[in-house]
N, C-alpha and C positions, 0 to 999 in steps of 0.2 A: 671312243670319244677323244679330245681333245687332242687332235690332228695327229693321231694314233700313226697313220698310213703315211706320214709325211715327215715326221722329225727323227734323226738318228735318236739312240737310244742317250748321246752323252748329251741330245740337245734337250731330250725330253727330263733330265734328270736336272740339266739345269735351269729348264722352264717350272719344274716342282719347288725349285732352290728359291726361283724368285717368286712362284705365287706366295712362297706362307710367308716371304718378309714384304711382300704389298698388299695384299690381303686388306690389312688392316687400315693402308690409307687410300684403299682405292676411290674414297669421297662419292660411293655408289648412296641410293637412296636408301637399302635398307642395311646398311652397316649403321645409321642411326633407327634403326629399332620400326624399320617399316616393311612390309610385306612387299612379294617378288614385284607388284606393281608400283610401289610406292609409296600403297595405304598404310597405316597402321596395323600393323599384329607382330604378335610374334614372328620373327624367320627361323626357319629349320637349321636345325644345326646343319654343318655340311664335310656329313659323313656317311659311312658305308647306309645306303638305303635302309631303311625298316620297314615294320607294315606300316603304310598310313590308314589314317583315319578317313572321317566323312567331310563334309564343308556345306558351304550353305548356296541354294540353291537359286539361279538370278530367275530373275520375273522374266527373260524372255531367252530362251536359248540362241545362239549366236548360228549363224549360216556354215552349214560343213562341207561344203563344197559338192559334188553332185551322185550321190550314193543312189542308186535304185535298190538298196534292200539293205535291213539293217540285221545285225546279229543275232541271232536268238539271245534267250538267257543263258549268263555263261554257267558252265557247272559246277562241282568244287574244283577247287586247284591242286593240280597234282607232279609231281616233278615228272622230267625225262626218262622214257622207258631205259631200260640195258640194250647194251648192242643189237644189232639184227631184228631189232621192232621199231615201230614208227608212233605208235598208240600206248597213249600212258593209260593207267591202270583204272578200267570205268567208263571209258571214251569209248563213244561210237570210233570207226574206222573211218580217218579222212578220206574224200574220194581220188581213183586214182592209187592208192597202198591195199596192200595184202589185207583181207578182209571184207572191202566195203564191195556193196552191191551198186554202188552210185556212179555215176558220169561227175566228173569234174563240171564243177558249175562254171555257165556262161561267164565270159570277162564283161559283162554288164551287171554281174550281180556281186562286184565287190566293189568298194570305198574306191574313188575317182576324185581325188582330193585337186583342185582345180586350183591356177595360180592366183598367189596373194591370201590368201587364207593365214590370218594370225597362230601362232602355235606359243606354245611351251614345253620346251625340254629340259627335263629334270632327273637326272640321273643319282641325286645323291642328297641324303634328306628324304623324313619321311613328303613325300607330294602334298604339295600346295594348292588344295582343289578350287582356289578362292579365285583363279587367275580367270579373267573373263576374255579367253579365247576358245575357237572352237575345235582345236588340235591340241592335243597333249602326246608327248613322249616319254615315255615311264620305262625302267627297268621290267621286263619279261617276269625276272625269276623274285625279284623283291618283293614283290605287289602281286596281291592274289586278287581273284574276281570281284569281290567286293568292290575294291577302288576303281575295279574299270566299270563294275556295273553303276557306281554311285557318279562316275564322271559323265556315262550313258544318261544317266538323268538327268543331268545336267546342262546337255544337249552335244556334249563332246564326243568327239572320235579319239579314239588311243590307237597309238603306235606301240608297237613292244620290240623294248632295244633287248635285241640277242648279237652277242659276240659269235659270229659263224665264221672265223678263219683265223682263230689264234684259242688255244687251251689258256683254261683261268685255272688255277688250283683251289681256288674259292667256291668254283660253283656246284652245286648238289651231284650234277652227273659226271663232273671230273674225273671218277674214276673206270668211265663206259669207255675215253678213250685211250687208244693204244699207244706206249711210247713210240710205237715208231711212226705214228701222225706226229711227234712233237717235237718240231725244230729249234732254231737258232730262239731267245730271250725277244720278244718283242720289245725292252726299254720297259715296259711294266712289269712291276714286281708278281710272279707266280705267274708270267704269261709266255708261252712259246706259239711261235706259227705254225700251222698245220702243211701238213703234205697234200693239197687240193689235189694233186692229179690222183690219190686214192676216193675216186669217186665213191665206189664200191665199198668204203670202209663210212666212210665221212656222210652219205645218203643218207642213212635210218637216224644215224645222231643227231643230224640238222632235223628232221623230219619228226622226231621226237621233240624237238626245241620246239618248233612251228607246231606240231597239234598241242604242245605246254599252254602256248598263245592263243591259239584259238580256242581250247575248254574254258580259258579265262575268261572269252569274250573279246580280244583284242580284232580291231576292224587292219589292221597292217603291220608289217615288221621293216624294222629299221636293224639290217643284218651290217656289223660292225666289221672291220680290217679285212677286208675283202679287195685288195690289191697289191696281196703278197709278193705277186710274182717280179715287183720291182724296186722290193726291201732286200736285205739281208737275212731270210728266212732259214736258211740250212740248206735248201735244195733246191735242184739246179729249174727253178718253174720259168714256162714261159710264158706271153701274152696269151695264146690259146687255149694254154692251163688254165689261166685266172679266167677267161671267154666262161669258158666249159662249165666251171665251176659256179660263176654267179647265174650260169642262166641255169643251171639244175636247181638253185635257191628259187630265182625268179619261177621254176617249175614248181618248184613243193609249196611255195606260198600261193599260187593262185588255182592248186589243185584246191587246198582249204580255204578257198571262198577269200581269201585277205589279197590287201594289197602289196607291193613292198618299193621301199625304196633304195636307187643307187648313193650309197656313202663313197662321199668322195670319188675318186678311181677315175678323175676326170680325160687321163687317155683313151678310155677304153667307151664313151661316152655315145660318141656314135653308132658305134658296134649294137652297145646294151639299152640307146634309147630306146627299141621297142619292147623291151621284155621286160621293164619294168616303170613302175606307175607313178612316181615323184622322185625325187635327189632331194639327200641330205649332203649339206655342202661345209665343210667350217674354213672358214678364212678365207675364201676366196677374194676377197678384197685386202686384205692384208700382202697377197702373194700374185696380184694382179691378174687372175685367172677367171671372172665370174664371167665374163663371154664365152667362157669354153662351157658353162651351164648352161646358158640363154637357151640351148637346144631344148629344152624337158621345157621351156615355157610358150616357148614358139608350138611346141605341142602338146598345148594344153597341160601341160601336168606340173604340179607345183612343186617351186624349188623353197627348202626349208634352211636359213641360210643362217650361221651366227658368228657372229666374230668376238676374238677377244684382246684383242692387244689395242683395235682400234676403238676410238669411241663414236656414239654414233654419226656424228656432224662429218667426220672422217669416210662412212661406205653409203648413209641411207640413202642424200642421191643416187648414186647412181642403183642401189638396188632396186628402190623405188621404180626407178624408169625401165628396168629392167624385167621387173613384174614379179620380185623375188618376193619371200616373208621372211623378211629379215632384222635380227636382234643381236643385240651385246650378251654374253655371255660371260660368268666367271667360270674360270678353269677347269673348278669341280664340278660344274653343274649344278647347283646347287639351286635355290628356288628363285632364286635373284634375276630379274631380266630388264633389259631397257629396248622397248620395241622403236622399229622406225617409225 
């Protein structure tokens, strides 16, 4: 999150410098005491995610774009196998991995999330289920079935943000990978980049993420820092590494029935508009780039777009015209949004 793939790490340290001292007068709606749309409630603190809760249910579920099948019920939630499995503990076998008896399901039978479709992403804070769109973006590992099952009623689709190209030392399976997947410091505190050309290493662990996602319930993955190969990562990767790399993710998610989206990675945009089923984009308006997205709308498939340094008067034109679903964001994600 927050242009992860794009800021050196002294720029990112000094964009942390200046969120906690504006923070407080960024004169958004609910730093006076109103919810991410602007109503009245409480807001979420905006910190490392927790479980959330439930919320309340609207009289008319909102359009989710063009899905021919919905999720079953998801089952309990369970972390990331250890190395060399794919299947957390209890899970049928996704199809396509050691185990299953199944054929990978038809690309007609996952989430086809179509452009302009309002969203919310919320990376930090327990989830704000109050928010009357029909896309929600939630932390993977934070949030267990329950919040996607209670967002499913509510007529929403969930995306599940997995970091697949950079080590957290925070997350449950941290310790499945191998130091010698772990490069150069990402700019985030306890995060190194991964060695993507160890396909062969890096497979079962992502594969393990993505069935995490799908026993939850989750209809898509939003797979994080997935354009290493044009940072400072420790090794020497190249444009075909990173190719290689997102289309084996774009394989494992739509062997499990989900969708997935391209983050950022706007070089490689062409190459990967067929293998994967919407883009999540942040700042392309700030950095003059959201014509290099247009592509994912021009075919059909939605760009999820949010900026933060501008405000809205400054990108919704042109998103707008562009057919984006596009929103202000604060930095940490947190429940706060201002749509176009």
């Amino acid at each position: 999150m927050n242009r992860r793939t794009r800021l050196l790490p002294a720029a990112i340290a000094l964009a942390a410098a200046m969120l906690a001292t504006s923070c407080s007068s960024s004169g958004s709606d609910d730093d006076n005491g109103s919810s991410a749309d602007g109503s009245p409630s409480s807001p979420p603190a905006a910190t490392a995610p927790t479980t959330p809760d439930g919320g309340t249910t609207p009289a008319t579920p909102p359009d989710t774009g063009t899905a021919t099948a919905t999720p079953g019920t998801p089952s309990a939630p369970g972390p990331p196998t250890a190395p060399g499995t794919s299947t957390p503990p209890g899970a049928t076998p996704a199809p396509g991995t050691p185990g299953s008896t199944t054929a990978p399901p038809p690309a007609g039978a996952r989430w086809q999330p179509t452009p302009g479709l309002a969203w919310q992403w919320q990376l930090g804070g327990t989830v704000d289920q109050s928010v009357d769109v029909p896309v929600y973006d939630i932390d993977g590992f934070e949030n267990d079935a329950s919040v996607v099952a209670a967002l499913h009623a509510k007529g929403r689709k969930v995306i599940c943000y997995i970091n697949a190209g950079s080590w957290e030392d925070f997350r449950p399976d941290s310790a499945a990978f191998a130091k010698s997947l772990q490069g150069s410091d990402t700019g985030w505190k306890g995060e190194k980049w991964f060695d993507i050309r160890k396909l062969d290493q890096l497979r079962p662990l992502m594969a393990a993420r993505f069935d995490m996602c799908r026993s939850k319930g989750f209809d898509a993955i939003e797979p994080d820092t997935i354009e290493a190969y044009n940072q400072n990562s420790g090794f020497p990767l190249t444009p075909d590494d990173q190719l290689k790399y997102n289309r084996m993710l774009a394989q494992l998610a739509h062997e499990r029935g989900l969708a997935i989206g391209l983050k950022n990675d706007l070089d490689q945009i062409p190459a990967l508009l067929p293998d994967f089923d919407f883009a999540v984009n942040e700042e392309c308006s700030q950095f003059d780039e959201c014509d290099r997205v247009a592509p994912f709308v021009k075919a059909g498939k939605a760009v999820f777009h949010v900026e933060y340094k501008l405000g809205t008067d400054q990108f919704c034109a042109k998103a707008k015209s562009l057919g984006f679903s596009s929103m202000q964001k604060k930095l940490d994600l947190n429940a706060w949004r201002k749509p176009c």
